[in-house]
C-alpha positions as CSV (number, residue, x, y, z in Angstrom):
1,X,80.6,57.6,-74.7
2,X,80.9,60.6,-73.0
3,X,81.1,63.7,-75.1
4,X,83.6,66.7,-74.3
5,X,81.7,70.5,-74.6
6,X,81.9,72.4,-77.5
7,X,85.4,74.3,-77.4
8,X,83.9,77.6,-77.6
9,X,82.0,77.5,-74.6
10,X,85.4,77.1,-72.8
11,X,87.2,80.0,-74.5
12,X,85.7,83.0,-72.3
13,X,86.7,81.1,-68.9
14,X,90.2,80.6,-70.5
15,X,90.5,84.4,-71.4
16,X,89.3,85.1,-68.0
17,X,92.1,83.3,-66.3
18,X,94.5,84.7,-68.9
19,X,93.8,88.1,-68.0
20,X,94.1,88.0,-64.2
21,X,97.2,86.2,-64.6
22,X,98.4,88.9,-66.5
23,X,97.2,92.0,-64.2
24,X,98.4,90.0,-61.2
25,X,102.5,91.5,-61.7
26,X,101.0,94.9,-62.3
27,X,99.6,94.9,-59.1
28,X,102.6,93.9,-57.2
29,X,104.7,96.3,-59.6
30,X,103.2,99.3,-58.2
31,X,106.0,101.3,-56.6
32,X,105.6,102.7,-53.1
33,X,105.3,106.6,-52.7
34,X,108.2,108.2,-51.0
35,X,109.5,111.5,-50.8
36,X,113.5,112.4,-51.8
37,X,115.3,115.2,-49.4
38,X,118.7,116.5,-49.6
39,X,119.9,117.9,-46.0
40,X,123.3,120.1,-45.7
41,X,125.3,120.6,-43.0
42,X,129.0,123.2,-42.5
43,X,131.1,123.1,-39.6
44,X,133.4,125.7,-39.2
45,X,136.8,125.4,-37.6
46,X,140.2,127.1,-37.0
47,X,143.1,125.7,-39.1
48,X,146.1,124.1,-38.0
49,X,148.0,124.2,-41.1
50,X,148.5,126.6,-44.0
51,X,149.6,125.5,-47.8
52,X,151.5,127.3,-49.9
53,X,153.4,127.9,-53.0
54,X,156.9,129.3,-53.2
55,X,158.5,130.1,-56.5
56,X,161.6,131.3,-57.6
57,X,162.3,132.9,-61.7
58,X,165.6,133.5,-63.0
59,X,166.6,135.0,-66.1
60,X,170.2,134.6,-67.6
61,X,171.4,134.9,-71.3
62,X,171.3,131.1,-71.8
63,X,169.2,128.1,-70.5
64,X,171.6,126.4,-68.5
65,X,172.9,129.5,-67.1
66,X,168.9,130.2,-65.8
67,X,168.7,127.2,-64.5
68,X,171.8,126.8,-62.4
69,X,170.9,130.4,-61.0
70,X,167.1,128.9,-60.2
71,X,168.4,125.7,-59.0
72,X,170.7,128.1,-56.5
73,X,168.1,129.8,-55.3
74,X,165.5,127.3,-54.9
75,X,168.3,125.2,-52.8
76,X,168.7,128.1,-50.4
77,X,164.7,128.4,-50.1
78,X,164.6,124.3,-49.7
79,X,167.9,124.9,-47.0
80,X,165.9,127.5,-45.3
81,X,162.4,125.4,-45.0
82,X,164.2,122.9,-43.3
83,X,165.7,125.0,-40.9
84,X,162.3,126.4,-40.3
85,X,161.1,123.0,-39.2
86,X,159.3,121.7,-42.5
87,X,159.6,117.9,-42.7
88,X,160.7,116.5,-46.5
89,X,156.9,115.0,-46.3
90,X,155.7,118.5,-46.4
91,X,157.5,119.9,-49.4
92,X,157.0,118.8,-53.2
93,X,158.2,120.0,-56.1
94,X,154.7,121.1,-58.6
95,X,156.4,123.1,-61.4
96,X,159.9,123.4,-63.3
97,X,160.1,125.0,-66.6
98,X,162.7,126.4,-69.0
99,X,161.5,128.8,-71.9
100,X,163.0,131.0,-74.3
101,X,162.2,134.9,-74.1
102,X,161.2,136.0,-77.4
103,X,161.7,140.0,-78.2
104,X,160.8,141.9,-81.3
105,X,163.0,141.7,-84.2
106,X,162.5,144.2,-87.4
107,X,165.3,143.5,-89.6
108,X,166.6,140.4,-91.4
109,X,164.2,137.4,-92.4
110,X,162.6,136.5,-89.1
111,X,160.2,138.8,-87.1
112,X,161.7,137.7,-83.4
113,X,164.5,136.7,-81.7
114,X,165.6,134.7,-78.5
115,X,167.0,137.0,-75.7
116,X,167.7,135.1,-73.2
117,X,165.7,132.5,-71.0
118,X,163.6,132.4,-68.0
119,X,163.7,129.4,-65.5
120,X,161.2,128.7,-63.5
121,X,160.5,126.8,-60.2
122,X,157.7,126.3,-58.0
123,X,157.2,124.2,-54.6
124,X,154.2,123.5,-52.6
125,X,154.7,123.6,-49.1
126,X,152.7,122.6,-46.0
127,X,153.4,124.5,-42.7
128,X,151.9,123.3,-39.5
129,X,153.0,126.1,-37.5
130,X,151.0,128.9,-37.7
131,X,152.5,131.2,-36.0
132,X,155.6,131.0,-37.7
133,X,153.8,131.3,-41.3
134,X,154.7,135.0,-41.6
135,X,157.9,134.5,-40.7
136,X,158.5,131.9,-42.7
137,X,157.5,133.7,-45.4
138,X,159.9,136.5,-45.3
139,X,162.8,134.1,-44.9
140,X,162.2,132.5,-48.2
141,X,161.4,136.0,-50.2
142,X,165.0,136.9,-48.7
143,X,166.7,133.5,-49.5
144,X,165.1,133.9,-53.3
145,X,161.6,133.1,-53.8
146,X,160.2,135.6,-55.5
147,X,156.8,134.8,-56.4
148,X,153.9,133.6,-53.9
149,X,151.2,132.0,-55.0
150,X,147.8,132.5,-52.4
151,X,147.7,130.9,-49.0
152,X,145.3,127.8,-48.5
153,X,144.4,127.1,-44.7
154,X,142.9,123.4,-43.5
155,X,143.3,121.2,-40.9
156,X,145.6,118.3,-40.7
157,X,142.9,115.6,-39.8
158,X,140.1,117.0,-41.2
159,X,138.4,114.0,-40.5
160,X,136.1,114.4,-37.1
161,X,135.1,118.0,-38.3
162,X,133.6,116.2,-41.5
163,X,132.2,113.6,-39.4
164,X,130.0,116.2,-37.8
165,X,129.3,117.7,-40.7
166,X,127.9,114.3,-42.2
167,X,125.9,113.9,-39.0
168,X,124.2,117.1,-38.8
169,X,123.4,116.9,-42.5
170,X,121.3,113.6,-41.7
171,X,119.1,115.4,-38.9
172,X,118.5,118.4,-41.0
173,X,117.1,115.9,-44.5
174,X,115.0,113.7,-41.6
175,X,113.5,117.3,-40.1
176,X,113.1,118.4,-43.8
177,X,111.4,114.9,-44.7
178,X,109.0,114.7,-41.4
179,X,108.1,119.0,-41.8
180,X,107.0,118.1,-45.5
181,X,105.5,114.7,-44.4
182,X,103.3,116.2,-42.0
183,X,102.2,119.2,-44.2
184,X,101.3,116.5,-46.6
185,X,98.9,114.8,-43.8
186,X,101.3,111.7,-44.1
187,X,103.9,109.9,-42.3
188,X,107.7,109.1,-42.8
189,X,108.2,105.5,-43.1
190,X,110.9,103.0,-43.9
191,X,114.2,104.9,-45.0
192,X,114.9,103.7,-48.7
193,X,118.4,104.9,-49.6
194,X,121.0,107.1,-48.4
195,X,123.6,109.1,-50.7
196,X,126.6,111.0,-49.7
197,X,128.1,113.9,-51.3
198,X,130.9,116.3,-49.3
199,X,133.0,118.8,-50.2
200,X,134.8,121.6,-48.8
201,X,135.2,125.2,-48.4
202,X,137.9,127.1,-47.0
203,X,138.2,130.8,-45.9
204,X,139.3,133.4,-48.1
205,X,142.9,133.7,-49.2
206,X,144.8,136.2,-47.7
207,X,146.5,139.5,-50.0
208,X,150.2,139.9,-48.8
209,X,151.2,143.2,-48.1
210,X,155.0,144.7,-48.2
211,X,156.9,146.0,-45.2
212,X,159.1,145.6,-42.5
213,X,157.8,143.4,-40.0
214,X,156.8,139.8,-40.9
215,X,154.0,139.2,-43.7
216,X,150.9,139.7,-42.1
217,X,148.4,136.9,-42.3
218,X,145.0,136.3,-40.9
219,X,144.0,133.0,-40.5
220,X,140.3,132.8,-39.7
221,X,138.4,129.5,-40.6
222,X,137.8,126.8,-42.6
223,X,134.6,125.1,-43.3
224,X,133.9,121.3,-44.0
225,X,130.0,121.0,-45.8
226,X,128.1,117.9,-46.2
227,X,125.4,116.7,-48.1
228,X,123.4,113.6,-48.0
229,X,120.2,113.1,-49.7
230,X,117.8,110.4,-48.3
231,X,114.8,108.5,-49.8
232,X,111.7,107.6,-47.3
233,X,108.6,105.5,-48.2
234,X,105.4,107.2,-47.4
235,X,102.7,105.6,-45.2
């Protein structure tokens, strides 16, 4: 009868294959080396539409009487948009308030008072004709809007202008990634992953300035930025 060996003379070729089976996944675990760049991009263009908010406050002795005087007013400033040429798409309604105006009040039990109440109304509007903005403008004040919240200028599609911006960020990450590549002595090779991030930026808002002729409003530019930040594999 044959005899089988001794087990213990089998146990180191065991262990053997044990632990090459068990350093064969490290070995296809080990990540590739790539590099991580982040290009940026702005394009700069000249608006075709300005945003801005109206707002009319009114003051009476009661709340309903300030606001039937603000609704008045901020009908006649709707009236007058409309016969300026803003479309009902363009105009929305971001604020109406009514509050109590407190005063100082030494005698009696109670430290203040109500005088009176203060109404307030405020409406965003888009204009798409620029050269009527200051105009515009000083129709409203005159009709009864008496506050004016800052100017923001953009385009209506700002779509191709971001577009550009999203392309020119990709060539300036690639020249970033092959300038640092080569001054490493390596090259760029397969492109791992690719993630967006965009914003925007526009031009300073303009200060409004009293006087006869229309308000005066300098439109300048607006810039659309984008980022993207790509991951290469090194070879």
């Amino acid at each position: 009868m044959r005899m089988l060996p001794p087990l213990s003379k089998s146990l180191p070729l065991a262990a053997l294959i044990a632990a090459l089976m068990s350093a064969a996944p490290v070995l296809a675990d080990t990540p590739p080396k790539t590099i991580t760049v982040t290009g940026e991009a702005s394009v700069a263009r000249a608006p075709d539409m300005a945003t801005v908010m109206i707002g009319v406050t009114s003051v009476a002795a009661t709340a309903a009487e300030a606001l039937a005087a603000n609704s008045g007013d901020m009908q006649a400033v709707i009236e007058r948009l409309r016969a300026s040429g803003i479309g009902e798409k363009d105009m929305q309604t971001t604020g109406l308030s009514v509050n109590p105006n407190w005063t100082s009040y030494s005698s009696g039990a109670s430290s203040e008072k109500i005088d009176g109440f203060t109404a307030m109304n405020s409406l965003t509007v888009g204009i798409r004709d620029l050269d009527a903005l200051g105009a515009v403008l000083d129709a409203v004040v005159a009709d009864g809007a008496n506050t004016l919240n800052g100017v923001t200028f953009g385009l209506i599609d700002p779509g191709p202008a971001l577009d550009e911006a999203r392309k020119e960020a990709v060539a300036d990450a690639r020249a970033r990634a092959e300038l640092l590549a080569g001054a490493a002595g390596v090259k760029l090779g397969d492109l791992v992953s690719m993630t967006e991030g965009s914003g925007y930026l526009g031009g300073p808002a303009p200060m409004f300035r009293e006087q006869a002729a229309s308000v005066p409003v300098e439109r300048g530019e607006v810039s659309y930025q984008a980022s993207v930040t790509l991951v290469w594999e090194l070879e």
